[in-house]
N, C-alpha and C positions, 0 to 999 in steps of 0.2 A: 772389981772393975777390970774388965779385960784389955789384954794391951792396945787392941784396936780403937778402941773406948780414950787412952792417954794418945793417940796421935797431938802431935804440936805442932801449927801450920802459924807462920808468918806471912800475911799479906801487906805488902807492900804500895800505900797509895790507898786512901779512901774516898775517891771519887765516885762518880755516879757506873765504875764496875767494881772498884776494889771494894767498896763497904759493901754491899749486894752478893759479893763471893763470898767475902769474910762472913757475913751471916750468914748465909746459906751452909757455906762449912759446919757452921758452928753447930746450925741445925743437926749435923748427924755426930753430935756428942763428942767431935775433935774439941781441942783447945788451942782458939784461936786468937792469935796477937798480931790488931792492925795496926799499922807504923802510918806515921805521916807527918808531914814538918811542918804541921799548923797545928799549934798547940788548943787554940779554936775547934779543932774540928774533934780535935782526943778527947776534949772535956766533952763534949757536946755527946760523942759516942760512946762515953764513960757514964754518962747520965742517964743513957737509955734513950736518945731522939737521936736526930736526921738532921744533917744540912742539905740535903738536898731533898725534890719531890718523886716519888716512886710508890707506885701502889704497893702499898702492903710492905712497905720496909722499914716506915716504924714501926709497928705493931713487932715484924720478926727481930730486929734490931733491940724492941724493949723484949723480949722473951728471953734471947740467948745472954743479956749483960746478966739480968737476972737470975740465968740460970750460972753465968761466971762462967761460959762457954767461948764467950767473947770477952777482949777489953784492949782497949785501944792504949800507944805510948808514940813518945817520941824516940823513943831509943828501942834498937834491936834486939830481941834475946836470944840466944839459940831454938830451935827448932827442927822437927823431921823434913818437914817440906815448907820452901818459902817460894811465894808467887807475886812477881813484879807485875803489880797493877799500875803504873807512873805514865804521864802523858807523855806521846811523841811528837812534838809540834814539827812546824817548816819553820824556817826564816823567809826573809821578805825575798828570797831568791827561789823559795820554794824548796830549797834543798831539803832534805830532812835532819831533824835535830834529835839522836838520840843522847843528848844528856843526862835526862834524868835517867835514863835506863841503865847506863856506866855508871852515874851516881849510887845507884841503888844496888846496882852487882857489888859495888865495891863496900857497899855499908854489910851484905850478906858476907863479904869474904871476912869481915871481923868474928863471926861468928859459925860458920859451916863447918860442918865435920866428916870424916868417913861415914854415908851410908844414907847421907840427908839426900834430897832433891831440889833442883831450881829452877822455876818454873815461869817462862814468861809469858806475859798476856798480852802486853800492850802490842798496840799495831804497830808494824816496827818494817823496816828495809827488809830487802832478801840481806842474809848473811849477820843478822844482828846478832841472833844466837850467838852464834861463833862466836863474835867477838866477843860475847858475855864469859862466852867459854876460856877465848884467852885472856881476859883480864882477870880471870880467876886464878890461872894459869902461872901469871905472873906475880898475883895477889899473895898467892899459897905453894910456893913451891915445893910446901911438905904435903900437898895432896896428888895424886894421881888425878888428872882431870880429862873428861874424856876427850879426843882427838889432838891429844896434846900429852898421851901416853902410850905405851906399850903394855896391852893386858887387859886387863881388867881395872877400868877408875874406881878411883873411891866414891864417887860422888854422880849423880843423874844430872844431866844438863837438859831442857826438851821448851819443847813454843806449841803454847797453844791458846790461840785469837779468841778472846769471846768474839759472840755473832749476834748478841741480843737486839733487840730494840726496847727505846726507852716509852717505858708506859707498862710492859708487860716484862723486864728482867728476871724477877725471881721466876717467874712460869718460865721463860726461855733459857736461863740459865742450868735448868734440870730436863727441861724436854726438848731442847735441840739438843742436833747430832754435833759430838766436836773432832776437828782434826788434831789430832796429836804428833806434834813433829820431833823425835831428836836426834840430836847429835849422834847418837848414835842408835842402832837398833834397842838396843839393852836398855839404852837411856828413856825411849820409848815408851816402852812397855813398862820400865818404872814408874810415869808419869800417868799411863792410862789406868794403873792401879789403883794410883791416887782419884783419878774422875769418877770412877765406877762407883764412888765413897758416894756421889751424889747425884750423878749425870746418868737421867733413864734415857734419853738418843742414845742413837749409835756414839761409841767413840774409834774412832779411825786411825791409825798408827801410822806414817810415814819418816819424810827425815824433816829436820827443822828447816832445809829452805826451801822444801816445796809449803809445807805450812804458814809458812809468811806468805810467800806467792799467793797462796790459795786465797787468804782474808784481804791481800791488796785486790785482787783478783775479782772478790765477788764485790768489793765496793765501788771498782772499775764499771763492774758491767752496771750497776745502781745507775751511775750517774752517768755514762753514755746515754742511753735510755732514757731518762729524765733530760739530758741536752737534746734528745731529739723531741720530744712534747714541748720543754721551753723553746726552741726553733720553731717548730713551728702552731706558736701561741702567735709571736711575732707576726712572724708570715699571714698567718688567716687574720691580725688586725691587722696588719696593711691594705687585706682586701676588702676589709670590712664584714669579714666572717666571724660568725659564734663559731671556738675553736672548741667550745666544750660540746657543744651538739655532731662536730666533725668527728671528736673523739671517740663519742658514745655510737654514732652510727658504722663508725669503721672498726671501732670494737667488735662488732654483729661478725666480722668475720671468725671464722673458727680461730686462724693461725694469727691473729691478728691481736696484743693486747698494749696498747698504746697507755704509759702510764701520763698522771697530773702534772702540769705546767705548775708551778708557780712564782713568784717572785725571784727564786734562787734557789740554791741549795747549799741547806746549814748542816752542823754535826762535827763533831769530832773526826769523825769515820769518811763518809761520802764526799768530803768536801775537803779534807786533807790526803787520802790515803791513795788516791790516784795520782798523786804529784809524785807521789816515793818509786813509781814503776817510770813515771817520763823519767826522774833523775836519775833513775839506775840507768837508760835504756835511750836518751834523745832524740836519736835518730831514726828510732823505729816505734814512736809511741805516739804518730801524727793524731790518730783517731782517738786516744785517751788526753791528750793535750787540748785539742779543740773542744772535744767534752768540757772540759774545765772551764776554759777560758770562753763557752757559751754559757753556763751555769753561773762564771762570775759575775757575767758582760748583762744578765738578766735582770740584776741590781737595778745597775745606769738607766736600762729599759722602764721597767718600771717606776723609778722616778721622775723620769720625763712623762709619763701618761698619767702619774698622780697631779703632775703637777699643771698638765692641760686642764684636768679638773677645777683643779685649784681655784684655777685662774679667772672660772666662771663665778665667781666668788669670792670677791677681793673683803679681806678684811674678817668673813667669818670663820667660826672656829673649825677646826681640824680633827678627827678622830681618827686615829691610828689604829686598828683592832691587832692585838696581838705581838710582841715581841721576840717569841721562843722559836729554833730552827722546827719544832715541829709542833703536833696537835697537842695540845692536855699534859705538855710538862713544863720544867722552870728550866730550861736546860737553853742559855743564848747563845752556846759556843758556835760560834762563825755563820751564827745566824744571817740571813738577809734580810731578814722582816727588820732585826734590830738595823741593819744599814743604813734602809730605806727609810725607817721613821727619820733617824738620823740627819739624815739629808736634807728631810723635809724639814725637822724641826731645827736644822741650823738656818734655812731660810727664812721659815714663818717662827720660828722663836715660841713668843706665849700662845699665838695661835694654837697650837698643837697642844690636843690630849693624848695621853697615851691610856688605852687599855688592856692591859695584861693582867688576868685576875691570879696568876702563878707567880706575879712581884708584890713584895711590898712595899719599894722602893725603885724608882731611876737609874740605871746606870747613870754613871756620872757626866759622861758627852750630853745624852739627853735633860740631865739635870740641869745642866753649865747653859744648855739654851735656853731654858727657861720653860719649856714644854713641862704638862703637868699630869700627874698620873692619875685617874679619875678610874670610877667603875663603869660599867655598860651600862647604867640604866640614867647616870646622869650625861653620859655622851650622847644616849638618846634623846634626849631632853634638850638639850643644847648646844648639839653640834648638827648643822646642816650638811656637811660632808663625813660622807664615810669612809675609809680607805680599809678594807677585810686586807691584811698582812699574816694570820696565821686561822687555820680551820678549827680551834677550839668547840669544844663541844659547843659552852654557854652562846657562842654566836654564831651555829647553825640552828638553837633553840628559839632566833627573835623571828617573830612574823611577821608576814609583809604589812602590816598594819601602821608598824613600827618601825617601818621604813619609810613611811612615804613624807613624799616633801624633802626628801633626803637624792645628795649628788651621792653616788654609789659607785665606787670600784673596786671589784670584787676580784682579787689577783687569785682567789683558791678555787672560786666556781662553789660558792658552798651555797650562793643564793639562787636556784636556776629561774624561780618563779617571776624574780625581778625585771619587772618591763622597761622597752626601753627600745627604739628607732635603732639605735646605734648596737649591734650585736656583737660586736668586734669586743673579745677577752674579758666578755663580763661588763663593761666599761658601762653604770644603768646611772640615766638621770629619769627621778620621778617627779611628777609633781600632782598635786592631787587637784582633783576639779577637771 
């Protein structure tokens, strides 16, 4: 076995990018050890399954334990190359919160050595790197670390964002382009040695705080873009317009591609990582701030026009379609579908079903109301209101058959057939006869 064959990669963090890298590594015959501080998740990964849903990650996930290419621990080991997969939340100020990230640097400095690499992924501030760099700095001061010596470092320090989308990871994780940033040049090109192990895209070399920039950057532009379709969703129901037919026809222009309104906008990514450029920046981040605080404000929105609905209807049951920030995965983080049921279901309580066919189980707020988690075919059956909160496949599959007799508000636009006086944002009451 050849040395390239014994590579030793430590992943850090088995969330829905760390365990998807971790296997992916694993696929090309590294020996890879995922770390994470839920002892849940190591046994679950040790056994050959998935705590989370992603096409095609159990199946690679049971391939590489079995092949002992992969296995997961709570404790660090040494390694050639370690990659911080850890979440970067905000606080309620919106600031950004890199803890786990210095958490995780500091669990690597027990263990680094002359020659290793450190590799970060998570979305992170401009300047995070660095600071990984100087806590290592301070961690080891029997290492040379780069920008924080004279010469030549022992050690590669470099940031590079996954860009995936969830539903199709493992395909995007080897066929997107990546930007490689480090600390330093050298440190760079350390790091892109490492991708080439697995990544057919382009991989891109620059320094680490233009590649932070660049992944805050492209989820900036996401979600302006999406605040201007949720504006004006609003807008065209005020006037009593269908905003999906306004969309579709001014799409027809060449230069013109207006993306989908809906409820909000969830994710880890689009819906956190534009706050980390207002905080670096206050003063000059009017047009990505506003973004935000349109996309949050879209929540409140539609809760109030569920609940106009509602209101034609006193007493009968409630169907919530969908809980996840996006189509066809189990993924709620900072979902707004999850909000909105929320909301609704703190008011109407047992009223409320919930259908999410990617849960098996209530969050606990919706549990605590009393709201009950149901499938789509007995919501059909006995919910006269409908409220579409997420495009899942299974519920752009029902036909209008099976809709009718049914109060209908359709925040995704997934039902366009559904008739109805009132054309403003979807908003369809049917009745049959």
């Amino acid at each position: 076995m050849d040395s390239d064959t014994q590579l030793k990669v430590a992943v850090l963090g088995l969330g829905y990018i760390g365990l998807p890298t971790a296997a992916v590594i694993a696929r090309t015959g590294a020996m890879v050890l995922g770390i994470d501080v839920s002892q849940r998740v190591v046994d679950t990964v040790n056994s050959g399954r998935v705590h989370i849903e992603e096409v095609d990650l159990d199946g690679l996930v049971s391939g590489v334990i079995a092949r002992g290419t992969l296995r997961a621990s709570i404790q660090i080991e040494p390694a050639d190359v370690f990659v911080i997969a850890v979440p970067t939340p905000f606080a309620e100020n919106h600031a950004p919160d890199i803890g786990y990230v210095l958490k995780a640097a500091t669990t690597v400095a027990t263990v680094v050595k002359p020659g290793d690499t450190v590799i970060l992924e998570s979305t992170s501030p401009v300047g995070t790197t660095e600071k990984v760099a100087e806590l290592l700095s301070q961690l080891r001061p029997d290492l040379k670390i780069p920008g924080h010596c004279s010469g030549t470092s022992d050690i590669a320090i470099a940031y590079c964002p996954e860009r995936v989308l969830p539903g199709r990871i493992l395909v995007e994780l080897i066929d997107n382009d990546r930007v490689i940033g480090g600390v330093t040049p050298r440190c760079a090109r350390k790091a892109l040695q490492f991708y080439r192990r697995f990544v057919r895209g382009a991989c891109v070399t620059t320094s680490a705080r233009a590649a932070e920039m660049t992944k805050l950057t492209e989820n900036a532009f996401r979600d302006v873009n999406i605040a201007f379709a949720n504006e004006l969703s609003i807008v065209a129901d005020g006037m009593g317009i269908d905003v999906w037919e306004v969309i579709r026809l001014a799409n027809r222009h060449p230069r013109v591609n207006i993306l989908s309104p809906g409820p909000g906008v969830g994710g880890h990514c689009i819906a956190v990582d534009p706050w980390f450029l207002v905080a670096a920046d206050p003063q000059n981040t009017p047009l990505i701030r506003t973004a935000r605080e349109v996309n949050d404000g879209k929540v409140a929105f539609t809760v109030a026009r569920a609940e106009t609905l509602i209101a034609q209807l006193s007493d009968a049951p409630i169907a919530c379609l969908g809980l996840a920030f996006k189509a066809n995965i189990d993924d709620f983080r900072e979902s707004p579908a999850l909000h909105v049921a929320e909301a609704i279901a703190a008011r109407h309580g047992s009223r409320v079903r919930i259908v999410e066919p990617y849960a098996s189980r209530l969050p606990a707020a919706l549990a605590e109301s009393g709201a009950k988690l149901t499938d789509i075919d007995t919501a059909l059956e006995t919910c006269p209101i409908l409220i579409v909160l997420v495009d899942h496949d299974v519920f752009k599959s029902i036909p209008l058959e099976e809709r009718a007799n049914k109060l209908v508000y359709d925040t995704r636009g997934i039902w366009p057939d559904q008739p109805s006086a009132d054309k403003s944002f979807r908003l369809r009451s049917v009745r049959a006869g």
